[in-house]
C-alpha positions in Angstrom: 0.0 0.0 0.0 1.1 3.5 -1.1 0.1 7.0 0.7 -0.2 10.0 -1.0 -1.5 13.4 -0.2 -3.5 16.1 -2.3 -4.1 19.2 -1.5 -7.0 19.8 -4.0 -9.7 16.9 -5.3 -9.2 18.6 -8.7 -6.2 16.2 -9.1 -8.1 13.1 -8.6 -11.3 11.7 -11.0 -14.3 11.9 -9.5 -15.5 8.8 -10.4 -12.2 7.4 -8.8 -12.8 9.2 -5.4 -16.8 8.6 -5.5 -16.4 4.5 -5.9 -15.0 4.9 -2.1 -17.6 7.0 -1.6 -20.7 6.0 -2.8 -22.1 3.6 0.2 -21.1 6.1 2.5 -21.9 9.3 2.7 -22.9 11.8 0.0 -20.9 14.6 2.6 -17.6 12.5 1.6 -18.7 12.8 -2.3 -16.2 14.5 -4.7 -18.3 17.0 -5.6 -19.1 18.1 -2.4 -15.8 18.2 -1.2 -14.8 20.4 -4.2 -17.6 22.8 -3.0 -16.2 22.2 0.4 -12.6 24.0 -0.6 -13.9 27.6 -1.2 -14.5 27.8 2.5 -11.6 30.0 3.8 -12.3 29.1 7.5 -10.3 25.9 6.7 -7.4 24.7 4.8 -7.9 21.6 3.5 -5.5 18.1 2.3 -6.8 14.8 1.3 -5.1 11.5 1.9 -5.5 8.5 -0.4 -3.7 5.3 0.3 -3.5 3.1 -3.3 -3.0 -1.2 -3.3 -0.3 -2.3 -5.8 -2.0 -1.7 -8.9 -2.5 2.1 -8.0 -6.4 1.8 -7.3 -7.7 3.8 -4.2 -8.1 1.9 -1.3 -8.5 4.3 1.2 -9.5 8.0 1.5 -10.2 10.8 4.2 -9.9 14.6 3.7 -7.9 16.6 6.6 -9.1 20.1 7.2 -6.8 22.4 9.4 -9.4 24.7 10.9 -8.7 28.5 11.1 -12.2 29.7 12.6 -15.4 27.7 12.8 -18.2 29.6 12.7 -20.3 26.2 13.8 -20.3 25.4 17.6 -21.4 21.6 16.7 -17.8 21.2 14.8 -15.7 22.7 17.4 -14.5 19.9 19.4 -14.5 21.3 22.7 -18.3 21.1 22.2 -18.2 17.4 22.3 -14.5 16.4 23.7 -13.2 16.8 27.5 -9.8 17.6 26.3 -8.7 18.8 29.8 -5.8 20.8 30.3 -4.8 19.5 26.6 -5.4 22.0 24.1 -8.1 21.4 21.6 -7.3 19.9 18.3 -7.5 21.4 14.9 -7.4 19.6 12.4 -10.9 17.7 11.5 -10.5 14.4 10.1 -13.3 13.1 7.3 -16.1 15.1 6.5 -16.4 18.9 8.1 -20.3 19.2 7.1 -23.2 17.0 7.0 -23.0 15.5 10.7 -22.2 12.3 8.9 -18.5 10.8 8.7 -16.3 7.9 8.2 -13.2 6.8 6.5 -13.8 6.0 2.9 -12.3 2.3 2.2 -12.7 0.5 -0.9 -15.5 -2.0 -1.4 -14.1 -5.5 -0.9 -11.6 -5.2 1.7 -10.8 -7.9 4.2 -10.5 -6.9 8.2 -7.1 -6.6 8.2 -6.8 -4.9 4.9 -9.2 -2.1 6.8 -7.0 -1.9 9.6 -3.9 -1.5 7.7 -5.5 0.9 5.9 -6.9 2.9 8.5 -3.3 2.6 10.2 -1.7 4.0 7.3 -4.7 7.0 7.6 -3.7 7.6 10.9 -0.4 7.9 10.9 -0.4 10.5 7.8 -3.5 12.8 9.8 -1.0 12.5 12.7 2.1 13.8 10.8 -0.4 16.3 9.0 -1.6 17.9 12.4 1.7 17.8 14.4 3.4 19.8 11.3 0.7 22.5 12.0 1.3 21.9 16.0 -1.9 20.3 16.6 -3.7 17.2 16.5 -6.6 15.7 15.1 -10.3 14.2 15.6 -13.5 12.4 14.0 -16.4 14.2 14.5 -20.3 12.5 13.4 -18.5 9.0 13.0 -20.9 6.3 11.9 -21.5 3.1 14.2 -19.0 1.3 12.3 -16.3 3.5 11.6 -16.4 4.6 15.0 -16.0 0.9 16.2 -13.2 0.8 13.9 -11.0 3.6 14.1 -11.3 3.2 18.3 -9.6 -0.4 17.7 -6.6 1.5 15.5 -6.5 4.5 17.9 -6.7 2.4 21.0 -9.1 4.7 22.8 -12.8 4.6 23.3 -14.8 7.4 20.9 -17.9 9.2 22.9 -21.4 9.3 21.6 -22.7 12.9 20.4 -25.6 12.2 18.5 -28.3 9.9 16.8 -29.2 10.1 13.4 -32.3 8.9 11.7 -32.7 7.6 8.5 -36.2 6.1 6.3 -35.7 2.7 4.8 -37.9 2.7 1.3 -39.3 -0.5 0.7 -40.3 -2.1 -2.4 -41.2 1.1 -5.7 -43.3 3.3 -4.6 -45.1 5.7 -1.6 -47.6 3.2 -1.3 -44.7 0.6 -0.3 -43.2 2.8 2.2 -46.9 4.0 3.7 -47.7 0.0 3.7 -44.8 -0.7 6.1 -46.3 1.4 8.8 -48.0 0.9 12.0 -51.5 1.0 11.1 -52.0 3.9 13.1 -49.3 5.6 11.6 -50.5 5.2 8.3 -53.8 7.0 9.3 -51.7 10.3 10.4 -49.5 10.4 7.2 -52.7 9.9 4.9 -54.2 12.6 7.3 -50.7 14.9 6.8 -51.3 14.5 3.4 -54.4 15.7 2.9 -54.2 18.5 5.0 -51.4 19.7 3.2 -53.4 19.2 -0.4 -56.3 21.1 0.6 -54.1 24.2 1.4 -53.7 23.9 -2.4 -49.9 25.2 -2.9 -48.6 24.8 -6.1 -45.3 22.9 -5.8 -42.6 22.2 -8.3 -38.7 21.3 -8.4 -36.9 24.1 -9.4 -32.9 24.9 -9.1 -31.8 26.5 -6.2 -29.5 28.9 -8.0 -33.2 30.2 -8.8 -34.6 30.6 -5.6 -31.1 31.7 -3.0 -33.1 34.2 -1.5 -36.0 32.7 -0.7 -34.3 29.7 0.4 -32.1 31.8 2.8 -35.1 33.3 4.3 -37.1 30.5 4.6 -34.2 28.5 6.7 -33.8 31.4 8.3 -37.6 31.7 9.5 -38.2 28.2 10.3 -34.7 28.1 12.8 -36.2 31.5 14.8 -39.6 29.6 15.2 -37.5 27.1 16.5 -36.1 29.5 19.2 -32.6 29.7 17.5 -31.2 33.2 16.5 -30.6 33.1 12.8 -29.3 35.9 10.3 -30.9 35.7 7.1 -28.5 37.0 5.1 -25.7 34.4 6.3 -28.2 31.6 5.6 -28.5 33.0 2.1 -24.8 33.3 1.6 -24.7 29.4 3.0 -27.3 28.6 -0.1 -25.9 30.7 -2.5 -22.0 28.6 -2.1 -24.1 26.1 -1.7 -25.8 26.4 -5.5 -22.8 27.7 -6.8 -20.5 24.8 -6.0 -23.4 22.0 -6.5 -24.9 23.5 -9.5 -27.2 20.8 -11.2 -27.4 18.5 -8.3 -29.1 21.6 -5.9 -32.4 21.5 -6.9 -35.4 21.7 -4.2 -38.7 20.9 -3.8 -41.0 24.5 -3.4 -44.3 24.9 -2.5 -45.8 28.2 -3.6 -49.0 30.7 -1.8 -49.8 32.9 -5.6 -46.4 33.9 -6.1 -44.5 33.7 -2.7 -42.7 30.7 -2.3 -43.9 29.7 1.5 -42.2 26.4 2.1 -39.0 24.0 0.2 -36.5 21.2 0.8 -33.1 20.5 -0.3 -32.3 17.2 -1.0 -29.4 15.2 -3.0 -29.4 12.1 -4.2 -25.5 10.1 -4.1 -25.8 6.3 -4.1 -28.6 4.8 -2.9 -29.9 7.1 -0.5 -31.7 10.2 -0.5 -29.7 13.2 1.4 -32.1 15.7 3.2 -29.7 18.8 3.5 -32.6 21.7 4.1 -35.8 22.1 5.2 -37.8 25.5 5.6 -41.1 27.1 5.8 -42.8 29.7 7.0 -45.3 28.8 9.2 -47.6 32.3 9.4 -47.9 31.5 5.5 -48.7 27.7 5.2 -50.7 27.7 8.4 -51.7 24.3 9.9 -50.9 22.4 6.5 -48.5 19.8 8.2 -45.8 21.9 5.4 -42.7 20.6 7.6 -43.6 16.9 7.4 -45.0 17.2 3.9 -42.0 18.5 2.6 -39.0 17.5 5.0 -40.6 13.5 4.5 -43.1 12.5 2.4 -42.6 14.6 -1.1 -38.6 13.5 -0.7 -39.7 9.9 -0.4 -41.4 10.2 -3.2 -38.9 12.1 -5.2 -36.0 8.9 -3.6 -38.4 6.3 -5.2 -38.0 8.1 -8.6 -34.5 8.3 -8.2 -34.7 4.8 -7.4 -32.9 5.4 -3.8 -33.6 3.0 -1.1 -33.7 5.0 2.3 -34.2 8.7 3.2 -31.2 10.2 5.5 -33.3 12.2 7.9 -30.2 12.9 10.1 -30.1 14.2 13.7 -32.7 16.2 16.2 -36.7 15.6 16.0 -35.9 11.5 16.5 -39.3 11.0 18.0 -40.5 12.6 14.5 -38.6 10.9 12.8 -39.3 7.8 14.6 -43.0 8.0 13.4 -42.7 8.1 10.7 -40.6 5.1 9.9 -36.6 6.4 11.1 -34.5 3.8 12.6 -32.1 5.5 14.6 -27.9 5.0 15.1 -25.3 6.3 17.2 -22.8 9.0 15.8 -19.6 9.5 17.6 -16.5 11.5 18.1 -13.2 10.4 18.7 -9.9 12.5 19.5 -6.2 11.2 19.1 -4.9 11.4 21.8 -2.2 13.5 23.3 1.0 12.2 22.5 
């Protein structure tokens, strides 16, 4: 096995990187990564270890942080680092609040320990060069299982995250795997939400920044959280911008306000639900959130032909009802040395 390092996923295929990928998380995917690298609050490598025939076997991004504006990525939020100072150097995804180690299909056990060795070793060397070290935040069951074994230290739960499996073709399918009772409040959701008659459509987000911005914007204040709308519109508009054709949401529309939308991208088999917002003085007691944050993506995944919904964290009990099975997401710190 050979390790290299990158300091831009413009030098590597997409279609190389995205194999490692794909049945992991559409916040490790090439494309968002790419987006990923016109943040200036980071600096980011990537680290690729290739078998003997020069195929990727293993993969992780390394982001030195400068300034995070998010409190759930810094990792004193999470980590009781003690009299140790904080590391700063993120290892995996630095978005999405879902991340492991990419590793190629195939792989025996101790091919993905040697490979995760070789990982962290180089994310060691990275973040000691900058005077620092580094952590795993929003690791996956597995990974985090994995990577504790290599590290030789326990990883601490954060989070749980939620995601929708999609039986069988079609809405019907998923509705029909339901508790009975259950069923009755989606169909009731449903209707509720028709007979407020908003016209909805898929459109491109590079269409809609503003109104995205301010609809995220209104639904986290109703939520109690103090939100700037013009920062949630800058998020969108990098967002659109470095996604282009894949950003598309989901809009519902009162005449010619647009009152409601969700953001959601599709990257292996799973649907990716990256935004929801509404505004509630507008769509009233429609059941908008549900409607759009879960039942038009499902139906949107089953076009796509996805097989599960990624809901991700808070609202479980929601999310729970309406078909979620929940998993652990962890954090884990290398440890002083």
């Amino acid at each position: 096995m050979i390790l290299e390092t990158v300091p831009t996923l413009a030098a590597v295929p997409a279609a190389e990187w995205d194999h490692l990928a794909r049945d992991t998380s559409f916040y490790l995917s090439h494309r968002w990564l790419t987006g990923e690298e016109t943040d200036p609050s980071a600096t980011c490598s990537y680290l690729i270890v290739r078998d003997p025939h020069g195929r990727p076997a293993a993969a992780a991004p390394l982001y030195l942080v400068h300034d995070e504006p998010n409190t759930n990525y810094r990792p004193e939020h999470h980590l009781d680092t003690g009299q140790d100072e904080a590391p700063r150097v993120i290892a995996g995804a630095r978005r999405g609040y879902h991340n492991a180690p990419l590793l190629a299909p195939g792989l025996s056990a101790p091919q993905r320990a040697d490979c995760l060795t070789m990982l962290r070793d180089a994310a060691r060397e990275h973040a000691a060069r900058h005077g620092t070290r580094h952590w795993w935040p929003y690791l996956t069951d597995r990974a985090a299982t994995e990577l504790g074994d290599v590290y030789g230290t326990a990883p601490c739960r954060i989070e749980d995250d939620a995601t929708i499996t999609l039986p069988g073709t079609g809405f019907d399918d998923y509705l029909a795997a339901l508790p009975a009772k259950r069923r009755s409040g989606v169909r009731g959701e449903r209707r509720a939400f028709d007979a407020r008659a908003l016209t909805v459509h898929t459109e491109p987000l590079s269409n809609c920044v503003e109104d995205a911005g301010r609809l995220l914007a209104i639904l986290q204040r109703h939520h109690g959280h103090a939100t700037d709308t013009a920062a949630m519109t800058a998020v969108m508009r990098r967002q659109a911008q470095a996604m282009g054709e894949d950003a598309r949401v989901t809009a519902a529309y009162d005449g010619p306000a647009m009152v409601a939308l969700s953001l959601v991208y599709h990257f292996g088999n799973t649907a990716w639900l990256r935004a929801v917002g509404h505004d509630p003085e507008r769509t009233g007691d429609a059941f908008a959130y549900f409607n759009l944050a879960y039942y038009l993506p499902i139906e949107d995944a089953y076009r796509h032909g996805c097989t599960q919904l990624h809901a991700g964290m808070k609202s479980l009990a929601a999310k729970r009802g309406r078909g979620a099975h929940t998993s652990p997401l962890w954090a884990l710190a290398d440890p002083p040395r």
